[in-house]
C-alpha positions as CSV (number, residue, x, y, z in Angstrom):
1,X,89.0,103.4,95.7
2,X,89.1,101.8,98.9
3,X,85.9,101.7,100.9
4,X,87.7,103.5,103.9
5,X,89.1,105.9,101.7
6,X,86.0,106.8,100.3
7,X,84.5,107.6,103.4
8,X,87.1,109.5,104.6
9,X,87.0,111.8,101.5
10,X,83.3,112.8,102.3
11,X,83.7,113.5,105.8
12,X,81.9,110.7,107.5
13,X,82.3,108.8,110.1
14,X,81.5,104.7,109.5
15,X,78.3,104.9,111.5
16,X,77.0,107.8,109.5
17,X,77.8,105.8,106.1
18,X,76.2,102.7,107.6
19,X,73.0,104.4,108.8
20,X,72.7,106.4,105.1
21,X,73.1,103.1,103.4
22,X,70.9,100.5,105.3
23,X,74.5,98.5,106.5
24,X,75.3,97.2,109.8
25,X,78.5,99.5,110.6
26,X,80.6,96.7,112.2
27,X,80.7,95.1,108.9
28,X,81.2,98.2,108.0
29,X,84.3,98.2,110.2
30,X,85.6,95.3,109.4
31,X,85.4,95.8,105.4
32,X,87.3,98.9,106.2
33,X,90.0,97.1,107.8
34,X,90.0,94.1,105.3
35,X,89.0,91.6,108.0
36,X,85.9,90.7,106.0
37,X,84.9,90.8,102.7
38,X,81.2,92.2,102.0
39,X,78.6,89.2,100.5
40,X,77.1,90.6,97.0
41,X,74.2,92.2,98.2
42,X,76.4,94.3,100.1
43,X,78.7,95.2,97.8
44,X,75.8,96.0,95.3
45,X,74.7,98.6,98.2
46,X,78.5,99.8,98.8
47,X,78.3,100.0,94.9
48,X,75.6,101.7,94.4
49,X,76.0,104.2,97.2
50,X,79.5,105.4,96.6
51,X,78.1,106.3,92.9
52,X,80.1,103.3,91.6
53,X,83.4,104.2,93.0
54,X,83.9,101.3,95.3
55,X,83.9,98.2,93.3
56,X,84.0,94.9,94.3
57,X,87.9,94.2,93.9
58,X,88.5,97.8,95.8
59,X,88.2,95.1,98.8
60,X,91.2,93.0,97.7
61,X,94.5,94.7,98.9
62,X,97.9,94.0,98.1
63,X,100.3,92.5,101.2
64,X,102.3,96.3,100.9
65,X,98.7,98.0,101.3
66,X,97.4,95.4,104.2
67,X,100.9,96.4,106.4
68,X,100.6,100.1,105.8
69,X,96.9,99.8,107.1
70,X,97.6,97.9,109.8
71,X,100.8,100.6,110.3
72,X,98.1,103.2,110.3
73,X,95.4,101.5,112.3
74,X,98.6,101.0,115.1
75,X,99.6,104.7,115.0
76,X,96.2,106.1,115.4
């Protein structure tokens, strides 16, 4: 699941998720819209507080899923 997504699906805003798990929420931002890639301690935390649902290679995206988000992020 995509770290986005998995926000989304418990109601929270970015800032709200960052604050709860000790990450700054522009990273935050930008893992969300696959401009950066989290360092290993970070994705450890992302890990660990999305009770293993957002793996490591949930940050890789396919070019099809990088155009539909950057559809989405266009439309909003």
């Amino acid at each position: 699941m995509k770290l986005r997504e998995f926000i989304k699906s418990k109601g929270m805003s970015i800032r709200s998720f960052s604050r709860l798990n000790d990450l700054n929420h522009r990273n935050v931002e930008m893992w969300c819209r696959g401009e950066r890639m989290p360092n290993v301690d970070d994705a450890k935390k992302i890990f660990e507080a999305t009770g293993h649902e957002v793996t490591g290679h949930d940050f890789y995206e396919t070019k099809i899923e990088r155009q539909n988000l950057l559809k989405e992020l266009t439309e909003a």
